[in-house]
C-alpha positions as CSV (number, residue, x, y, z in Angstrom):
1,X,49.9,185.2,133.7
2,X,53.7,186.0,132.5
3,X,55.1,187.2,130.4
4,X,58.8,185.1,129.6
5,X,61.1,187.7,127.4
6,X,64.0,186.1,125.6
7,X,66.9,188.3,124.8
8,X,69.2,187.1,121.6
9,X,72.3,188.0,120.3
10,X,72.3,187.1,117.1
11,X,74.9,187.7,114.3
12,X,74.3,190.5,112.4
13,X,75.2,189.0,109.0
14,X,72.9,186.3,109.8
15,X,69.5,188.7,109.7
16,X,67.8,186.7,107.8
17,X,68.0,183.3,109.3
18,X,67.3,185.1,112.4
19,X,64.2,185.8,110.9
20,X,63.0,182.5,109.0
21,X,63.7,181.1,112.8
22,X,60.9,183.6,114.0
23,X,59.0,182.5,111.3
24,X,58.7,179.1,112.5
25,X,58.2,179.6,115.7
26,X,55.3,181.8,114.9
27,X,53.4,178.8,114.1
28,X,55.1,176.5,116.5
29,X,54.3,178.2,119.9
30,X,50.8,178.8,119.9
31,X,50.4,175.4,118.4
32,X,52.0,174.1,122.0
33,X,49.8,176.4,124.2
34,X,51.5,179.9,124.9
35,X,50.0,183.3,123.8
36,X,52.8,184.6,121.6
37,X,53.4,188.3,121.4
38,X,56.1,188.2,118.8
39,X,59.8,187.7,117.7
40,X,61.3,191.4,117.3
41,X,64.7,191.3,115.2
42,X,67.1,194.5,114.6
43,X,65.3,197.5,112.3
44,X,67.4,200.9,113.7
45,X,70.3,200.8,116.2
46,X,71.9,197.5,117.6
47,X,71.9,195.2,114.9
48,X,72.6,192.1,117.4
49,X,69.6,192.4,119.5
50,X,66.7,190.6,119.0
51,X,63.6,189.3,121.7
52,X,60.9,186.9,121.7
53,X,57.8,187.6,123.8
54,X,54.9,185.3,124.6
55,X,52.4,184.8,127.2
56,X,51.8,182.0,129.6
57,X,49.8,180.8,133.0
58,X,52.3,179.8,135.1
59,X,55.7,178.2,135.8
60,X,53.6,174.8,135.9
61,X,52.2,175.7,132.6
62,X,55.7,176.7,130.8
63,X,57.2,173.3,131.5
64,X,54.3,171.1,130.2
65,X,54.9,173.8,126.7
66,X,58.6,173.3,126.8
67,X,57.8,169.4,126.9
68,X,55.2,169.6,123.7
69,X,57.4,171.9,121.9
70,X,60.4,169.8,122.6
71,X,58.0,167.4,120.5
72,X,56.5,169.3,118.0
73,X,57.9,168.2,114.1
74,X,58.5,171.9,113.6
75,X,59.9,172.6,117.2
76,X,62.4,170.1,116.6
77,X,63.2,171.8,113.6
78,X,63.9,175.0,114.4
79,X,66.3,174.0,117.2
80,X,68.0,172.2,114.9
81,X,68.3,175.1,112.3
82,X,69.7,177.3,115.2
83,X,72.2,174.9,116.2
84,X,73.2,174.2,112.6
85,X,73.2,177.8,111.0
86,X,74.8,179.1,114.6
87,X,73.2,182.6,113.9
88,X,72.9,183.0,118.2
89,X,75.4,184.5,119.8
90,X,73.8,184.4,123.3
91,X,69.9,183.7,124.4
92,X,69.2,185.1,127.6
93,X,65.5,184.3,129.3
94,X,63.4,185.7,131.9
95,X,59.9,185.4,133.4
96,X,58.1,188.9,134.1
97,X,54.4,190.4,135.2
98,X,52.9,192.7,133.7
99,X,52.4,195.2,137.2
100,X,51.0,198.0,134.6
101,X,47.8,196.1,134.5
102,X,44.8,197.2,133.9
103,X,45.0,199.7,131.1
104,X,42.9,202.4,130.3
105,X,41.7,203.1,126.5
106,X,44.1,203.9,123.8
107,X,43.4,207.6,122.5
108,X,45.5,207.8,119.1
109,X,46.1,211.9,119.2
């Protein structure tokens, strides 16, 4: 399994498209086979930052995902918001494993 982490730069007076953006893909990704973990936008400090996390196989497995979501209504879609609305700056993407694995029990103090 990896993890691929997406870094944006996104404009900060463009928050909220940022956000309906996330919104989509929330329903697009795991429709076209990856584990999302979620789209994270600005809340305290830099208010250009944002990441999308989700969880996949393989390399293998990420391109045949690209592919469907390439060809998914709503896939199509959202690119085609970004590109219009222009709210990213920069995306930035890279493919991670988790080494921290396994975890023991969360103990809430």
């Amino acid at each position: 399994m990896i993890t691929c982490f997406i870094r944006y730069e996104i404009d900060p007076f463009k928050k909220e498209k940022f956000a309906d953006y996330a919104r989509a893909w929330g329903q697009a990704i795991p429709r076209c086979g990856a584990d999302l973990i979620g789209y994270f936008g600005p809340h305290e400090g830099s208010a250009t930052t944002a990441y999308g996390l989700y969880n996949i196989e393989n390399l293998a497995a990420y391109e045949a995902y690209r592919a469907r979501l390439a060809e998914d209504p709503l896939g199509r879609e959202n690119y085609e918001f970004a590109k219009r609305e222009r709210f990213i700056l920069k995306e930035d993407r890279i493919f991670l494993k988790n080494m921290s694995l396994p975890h023991g029990a969360f103990v809430k103090p």
